[in-house]
Backbone as JSON Lines, residues from 0, in Angstrom:
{"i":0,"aa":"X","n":[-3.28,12.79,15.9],"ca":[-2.3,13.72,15.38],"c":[-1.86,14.74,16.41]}
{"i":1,"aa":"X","n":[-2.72,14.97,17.4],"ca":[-2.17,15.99,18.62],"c":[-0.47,15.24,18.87]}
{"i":2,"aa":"X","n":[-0.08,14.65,19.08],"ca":[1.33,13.95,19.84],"c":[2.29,14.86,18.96]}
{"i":3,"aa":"X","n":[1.85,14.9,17.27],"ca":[2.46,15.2,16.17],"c":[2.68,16.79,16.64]}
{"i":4,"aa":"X","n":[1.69,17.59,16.9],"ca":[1.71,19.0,16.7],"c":[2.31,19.66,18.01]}
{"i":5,"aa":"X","n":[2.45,18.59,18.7],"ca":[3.49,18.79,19.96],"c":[4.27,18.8,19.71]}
{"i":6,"aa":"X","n":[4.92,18.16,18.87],"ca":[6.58,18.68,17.98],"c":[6.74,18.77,16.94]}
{"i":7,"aa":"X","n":[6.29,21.2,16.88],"ca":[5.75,21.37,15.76],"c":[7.49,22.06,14.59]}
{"i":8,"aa":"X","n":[8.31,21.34,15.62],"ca":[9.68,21.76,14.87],"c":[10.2,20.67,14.0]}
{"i":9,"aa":"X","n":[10.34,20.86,12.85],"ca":[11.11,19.48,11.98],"c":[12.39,20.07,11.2]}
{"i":10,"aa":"X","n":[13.1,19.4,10.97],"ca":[13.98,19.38,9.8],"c":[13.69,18.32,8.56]}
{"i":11,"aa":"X","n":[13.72,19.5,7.57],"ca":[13.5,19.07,6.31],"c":[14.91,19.01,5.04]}
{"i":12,"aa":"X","n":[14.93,17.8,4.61],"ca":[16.3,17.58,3.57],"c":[16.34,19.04,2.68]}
{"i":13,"aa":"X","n":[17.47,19.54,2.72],"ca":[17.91,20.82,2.15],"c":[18.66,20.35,1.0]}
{"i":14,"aa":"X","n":[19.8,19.82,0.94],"ca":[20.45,18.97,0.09],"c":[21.84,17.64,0.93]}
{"i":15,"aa":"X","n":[21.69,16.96,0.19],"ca":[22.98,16.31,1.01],"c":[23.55,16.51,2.17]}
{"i":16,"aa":"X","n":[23.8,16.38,3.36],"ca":[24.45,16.66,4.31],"c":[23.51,18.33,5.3]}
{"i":17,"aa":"X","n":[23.08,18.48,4.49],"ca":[22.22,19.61,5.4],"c":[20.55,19.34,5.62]}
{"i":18,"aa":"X","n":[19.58,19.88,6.34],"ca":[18.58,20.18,6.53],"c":[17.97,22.11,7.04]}
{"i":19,"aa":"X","n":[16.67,21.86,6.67],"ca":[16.65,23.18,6.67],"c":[15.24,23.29,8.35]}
{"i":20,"aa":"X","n":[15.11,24.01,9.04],"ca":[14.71,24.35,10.49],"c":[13.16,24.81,9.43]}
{"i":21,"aa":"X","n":[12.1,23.92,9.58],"ca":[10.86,24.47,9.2],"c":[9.91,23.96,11.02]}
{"i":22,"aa":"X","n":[8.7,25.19,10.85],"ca":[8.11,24.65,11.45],"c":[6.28,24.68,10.57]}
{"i":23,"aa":"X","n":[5.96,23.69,11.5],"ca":[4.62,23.09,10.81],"c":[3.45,23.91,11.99]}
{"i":24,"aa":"X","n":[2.44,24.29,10.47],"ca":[1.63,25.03,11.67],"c":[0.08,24.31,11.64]}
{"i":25,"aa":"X","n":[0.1,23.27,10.96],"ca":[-0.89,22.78,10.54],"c":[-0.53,21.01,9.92]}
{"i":26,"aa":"X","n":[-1.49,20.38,10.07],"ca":[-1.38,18.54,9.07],"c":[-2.58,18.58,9.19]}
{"i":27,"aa":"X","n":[-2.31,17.12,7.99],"ca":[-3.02,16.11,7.86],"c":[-2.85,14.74,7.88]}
{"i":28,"aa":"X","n":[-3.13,13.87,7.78],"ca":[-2.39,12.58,7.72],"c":[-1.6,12.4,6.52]}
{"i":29,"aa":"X","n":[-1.9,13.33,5.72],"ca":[-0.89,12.8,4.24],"c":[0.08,14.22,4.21]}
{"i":30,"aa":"X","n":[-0.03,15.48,4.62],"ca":[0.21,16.86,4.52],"c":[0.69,17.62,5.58]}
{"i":31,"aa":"X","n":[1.66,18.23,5.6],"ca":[1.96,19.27,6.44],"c":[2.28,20.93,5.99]}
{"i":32,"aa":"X","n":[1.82,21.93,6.62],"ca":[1.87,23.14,5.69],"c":[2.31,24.04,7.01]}
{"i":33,"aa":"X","n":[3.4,24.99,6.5],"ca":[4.07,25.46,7.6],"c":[4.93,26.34,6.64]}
{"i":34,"aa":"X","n":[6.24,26.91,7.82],"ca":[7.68,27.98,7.04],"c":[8.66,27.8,7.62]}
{"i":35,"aa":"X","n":[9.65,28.4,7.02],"ca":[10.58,28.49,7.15],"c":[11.47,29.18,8.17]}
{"i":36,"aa":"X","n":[11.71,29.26,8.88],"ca":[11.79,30.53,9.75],"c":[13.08,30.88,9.71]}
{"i":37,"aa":"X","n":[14.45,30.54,9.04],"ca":[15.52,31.19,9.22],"c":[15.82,31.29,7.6]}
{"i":38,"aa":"X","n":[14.94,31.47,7.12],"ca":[15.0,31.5,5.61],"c":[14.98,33.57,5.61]}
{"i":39,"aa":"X","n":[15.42,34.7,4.38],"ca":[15.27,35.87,5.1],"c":[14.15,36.39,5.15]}
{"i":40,"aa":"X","n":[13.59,35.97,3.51],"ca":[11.99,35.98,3.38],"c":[11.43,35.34,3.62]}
{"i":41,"aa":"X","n":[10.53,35.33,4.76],"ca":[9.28,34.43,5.07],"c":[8.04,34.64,4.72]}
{"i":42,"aa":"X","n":[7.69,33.94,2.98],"ca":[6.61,33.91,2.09],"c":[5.48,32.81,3.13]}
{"i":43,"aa":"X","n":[4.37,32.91,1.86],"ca":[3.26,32.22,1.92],"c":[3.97,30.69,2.96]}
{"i":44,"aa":"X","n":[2.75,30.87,3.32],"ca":[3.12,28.75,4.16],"c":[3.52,28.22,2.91]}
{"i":45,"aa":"X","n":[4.0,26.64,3.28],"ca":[4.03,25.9,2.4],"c":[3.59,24.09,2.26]}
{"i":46,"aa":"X","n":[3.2,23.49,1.77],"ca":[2.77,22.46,1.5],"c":[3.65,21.42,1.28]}
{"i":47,"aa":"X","n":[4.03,20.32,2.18],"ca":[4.98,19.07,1.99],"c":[4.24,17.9,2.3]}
{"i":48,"aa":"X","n":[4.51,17.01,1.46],"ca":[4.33,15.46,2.56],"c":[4.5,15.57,3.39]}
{"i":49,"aa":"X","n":[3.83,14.06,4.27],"ca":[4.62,14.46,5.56],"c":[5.82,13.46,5.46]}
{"i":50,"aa":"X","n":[6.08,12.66,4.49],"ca":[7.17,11.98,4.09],"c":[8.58,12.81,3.89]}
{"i":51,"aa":"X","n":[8.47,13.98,3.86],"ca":[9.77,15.22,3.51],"c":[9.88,15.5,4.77]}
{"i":52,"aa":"X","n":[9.47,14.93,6.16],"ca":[9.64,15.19,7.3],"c":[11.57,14.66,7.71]}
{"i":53,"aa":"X","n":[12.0,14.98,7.69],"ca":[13.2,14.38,8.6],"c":[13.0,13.79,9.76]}
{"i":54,"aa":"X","n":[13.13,14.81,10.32],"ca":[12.88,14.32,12.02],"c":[11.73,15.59,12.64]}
{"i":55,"aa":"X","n":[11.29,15.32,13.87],"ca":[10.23,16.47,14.71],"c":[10.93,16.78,16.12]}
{"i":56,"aa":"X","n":[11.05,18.28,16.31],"ca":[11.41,17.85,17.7],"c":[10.24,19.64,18.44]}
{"i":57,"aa":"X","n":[10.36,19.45,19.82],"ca":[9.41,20.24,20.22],"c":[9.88,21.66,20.67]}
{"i":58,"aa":"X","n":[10.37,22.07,20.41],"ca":[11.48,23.48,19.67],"c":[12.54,23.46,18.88]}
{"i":59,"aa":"X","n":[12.73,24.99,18.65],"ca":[13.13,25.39,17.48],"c":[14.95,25.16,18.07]}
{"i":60,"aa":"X","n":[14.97,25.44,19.33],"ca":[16.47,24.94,19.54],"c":[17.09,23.81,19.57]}
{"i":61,"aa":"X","n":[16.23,22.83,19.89],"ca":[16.41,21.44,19.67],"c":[16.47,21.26,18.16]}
{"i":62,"aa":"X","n":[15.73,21.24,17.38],"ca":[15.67,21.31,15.77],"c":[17.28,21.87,15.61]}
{"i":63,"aa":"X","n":[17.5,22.87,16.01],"ca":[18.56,23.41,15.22],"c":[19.85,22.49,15.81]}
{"i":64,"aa":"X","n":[19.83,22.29,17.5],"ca":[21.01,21.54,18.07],"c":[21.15,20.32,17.05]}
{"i":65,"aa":"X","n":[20.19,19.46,16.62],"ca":[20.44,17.85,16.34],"c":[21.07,18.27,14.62]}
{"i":66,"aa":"X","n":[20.51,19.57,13.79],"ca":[20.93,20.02,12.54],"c":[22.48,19.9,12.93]}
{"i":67,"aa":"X","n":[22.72,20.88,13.77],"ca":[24.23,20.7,13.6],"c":[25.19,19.61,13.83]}
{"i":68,"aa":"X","n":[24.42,19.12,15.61],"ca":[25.41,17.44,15.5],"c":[25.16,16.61,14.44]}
{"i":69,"aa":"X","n":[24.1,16.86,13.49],"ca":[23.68,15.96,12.38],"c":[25.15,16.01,11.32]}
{"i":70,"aa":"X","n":[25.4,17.52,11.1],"ca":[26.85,17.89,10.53],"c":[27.7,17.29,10.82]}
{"i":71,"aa":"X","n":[27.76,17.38,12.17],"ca":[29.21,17.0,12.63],"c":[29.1,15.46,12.14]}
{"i":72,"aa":"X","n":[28.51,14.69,12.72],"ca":[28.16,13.32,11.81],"c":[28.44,13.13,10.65]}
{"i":73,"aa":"X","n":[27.99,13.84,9.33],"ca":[28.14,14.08,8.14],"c":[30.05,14.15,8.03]}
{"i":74,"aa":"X","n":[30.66,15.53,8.31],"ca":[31.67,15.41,8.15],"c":[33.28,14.65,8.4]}
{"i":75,"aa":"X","n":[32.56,13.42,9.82],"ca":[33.45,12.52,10.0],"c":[33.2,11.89,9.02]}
{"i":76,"aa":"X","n":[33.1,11.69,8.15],"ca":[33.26,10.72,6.77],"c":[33.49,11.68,5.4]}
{"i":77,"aa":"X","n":[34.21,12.76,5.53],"ca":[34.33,13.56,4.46],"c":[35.52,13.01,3.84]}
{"i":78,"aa":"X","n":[36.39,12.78,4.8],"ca":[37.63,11.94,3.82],"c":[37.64,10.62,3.51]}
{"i":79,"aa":"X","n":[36.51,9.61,4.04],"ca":[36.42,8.03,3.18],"c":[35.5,8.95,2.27]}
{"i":80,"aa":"X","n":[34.93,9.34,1.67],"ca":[33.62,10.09,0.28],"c":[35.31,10.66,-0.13]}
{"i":81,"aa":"X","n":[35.88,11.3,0.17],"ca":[37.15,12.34,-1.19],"c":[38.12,11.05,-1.38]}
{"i":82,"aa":"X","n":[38.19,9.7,-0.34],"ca":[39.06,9.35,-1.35],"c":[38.28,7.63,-2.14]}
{"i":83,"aa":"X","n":[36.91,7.39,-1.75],"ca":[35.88,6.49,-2.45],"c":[35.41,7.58,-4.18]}
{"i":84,"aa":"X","n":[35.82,8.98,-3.69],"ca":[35.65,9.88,-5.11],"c":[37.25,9.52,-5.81]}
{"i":85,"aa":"X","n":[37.76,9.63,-5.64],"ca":[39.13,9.54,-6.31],"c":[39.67,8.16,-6.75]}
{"i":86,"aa":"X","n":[39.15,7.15,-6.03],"ca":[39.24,5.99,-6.81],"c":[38.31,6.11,-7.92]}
{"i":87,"aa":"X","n":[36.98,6.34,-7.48],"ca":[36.19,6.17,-8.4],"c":[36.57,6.64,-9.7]}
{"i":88,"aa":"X","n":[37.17,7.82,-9.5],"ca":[37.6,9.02,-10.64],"c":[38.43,8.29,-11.68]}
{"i":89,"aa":"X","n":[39.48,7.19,-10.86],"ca":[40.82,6.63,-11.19],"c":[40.07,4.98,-12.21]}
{"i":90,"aa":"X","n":[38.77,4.27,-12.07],"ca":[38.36,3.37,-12.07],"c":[37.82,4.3,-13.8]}
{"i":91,"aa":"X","n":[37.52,5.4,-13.74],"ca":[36.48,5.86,-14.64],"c":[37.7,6.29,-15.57]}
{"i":92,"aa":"X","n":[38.25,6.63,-15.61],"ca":[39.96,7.18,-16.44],"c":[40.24,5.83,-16.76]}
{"i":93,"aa":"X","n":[40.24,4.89,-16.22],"ca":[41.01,3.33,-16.54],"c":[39.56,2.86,-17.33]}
{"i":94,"aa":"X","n":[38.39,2.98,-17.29],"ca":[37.41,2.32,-18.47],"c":[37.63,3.09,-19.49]}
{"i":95,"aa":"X","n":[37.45,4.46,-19.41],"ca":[37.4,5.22,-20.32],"c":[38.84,5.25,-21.41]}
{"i":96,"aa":"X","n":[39.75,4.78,-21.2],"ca":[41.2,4.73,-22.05],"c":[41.14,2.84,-22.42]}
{"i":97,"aa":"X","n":[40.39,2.2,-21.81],"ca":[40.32,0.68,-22.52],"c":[39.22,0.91,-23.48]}
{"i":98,"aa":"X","n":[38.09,1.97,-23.24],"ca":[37.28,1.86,-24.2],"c":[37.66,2.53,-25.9]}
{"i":99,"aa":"X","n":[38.93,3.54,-25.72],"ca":[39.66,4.06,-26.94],"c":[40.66,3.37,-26.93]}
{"i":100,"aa":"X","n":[41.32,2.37,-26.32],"ca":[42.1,1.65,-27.02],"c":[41.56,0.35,-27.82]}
{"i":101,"aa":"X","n":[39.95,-0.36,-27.16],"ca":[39.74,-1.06,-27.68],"c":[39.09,-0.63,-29.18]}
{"i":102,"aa":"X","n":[38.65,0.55,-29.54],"ca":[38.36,1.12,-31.13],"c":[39.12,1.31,-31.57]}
{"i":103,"aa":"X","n":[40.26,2.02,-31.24],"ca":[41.73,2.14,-31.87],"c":[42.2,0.86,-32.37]}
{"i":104,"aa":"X","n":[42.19,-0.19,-31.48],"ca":[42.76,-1.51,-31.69],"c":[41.84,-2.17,-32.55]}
{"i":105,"aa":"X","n":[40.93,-1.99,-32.98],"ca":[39.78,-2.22,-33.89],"c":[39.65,-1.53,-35.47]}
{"i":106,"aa":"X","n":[39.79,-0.42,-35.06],"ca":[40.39,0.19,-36.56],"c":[42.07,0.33,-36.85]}
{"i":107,"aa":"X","n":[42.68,0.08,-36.39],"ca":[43.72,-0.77,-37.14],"c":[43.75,-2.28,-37.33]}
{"i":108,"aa":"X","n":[42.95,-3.02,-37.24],"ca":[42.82,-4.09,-37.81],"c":[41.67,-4.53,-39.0]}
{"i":109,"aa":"X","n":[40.74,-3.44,-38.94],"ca":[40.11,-3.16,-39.91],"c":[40.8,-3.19,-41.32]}
């Protein structure tokens, strides 16, 4: 595990398209317990898998550089996601009006 604590900087999934800059001050083979550091309050350590790991890198500037080109990555595909959402939207409007025409068309033949 020493190789590990040599790169004691990770990013951890924040939500969709972001990660959040933790560092680890401590593992185990199943556990890592560490903080937050650009969070404003920096509470108690905290306890993760080490499966909630993203990636490790061996500072905190590196961690943060690959967060952001990670963005930039993310947002070259913001317009195939707004318009794979808008079909979708258009697919869900077209079931949803066959599914009241097919009851409509059902109770008038009732």
């Amino acid at each position: 595990m020493s190789d590990r604590i040599e790169r004691p900087w990770a990013l951890m999934r924040h939500h969709a398209g972001w990660a959040d800059v933790f560092h680890i001050d401590s593992e185990t083979a199943d556990h890592i317990t560490g903080f937050y550091p650009d969070r404003e309050t920096v509470g108690p350590p905290v306890n993760y898998s080490t499966r909630a790991v993203l990636a490790r890198y061996p500072t905190i500037e590196a961690a943060r550089a690959a967060r952001e080109g990670a963005v930039s990555e993310w947002r070259k595909h913001d317009a195939l996601v707004r318009e794979a959402e808008s079909k979708l939207h258009d697919a869900e409007k077209l079931r949803e009006d066959a599914w009241l025409n097919s009851l409509r068309d059902a109770a008038n033949r009732a």
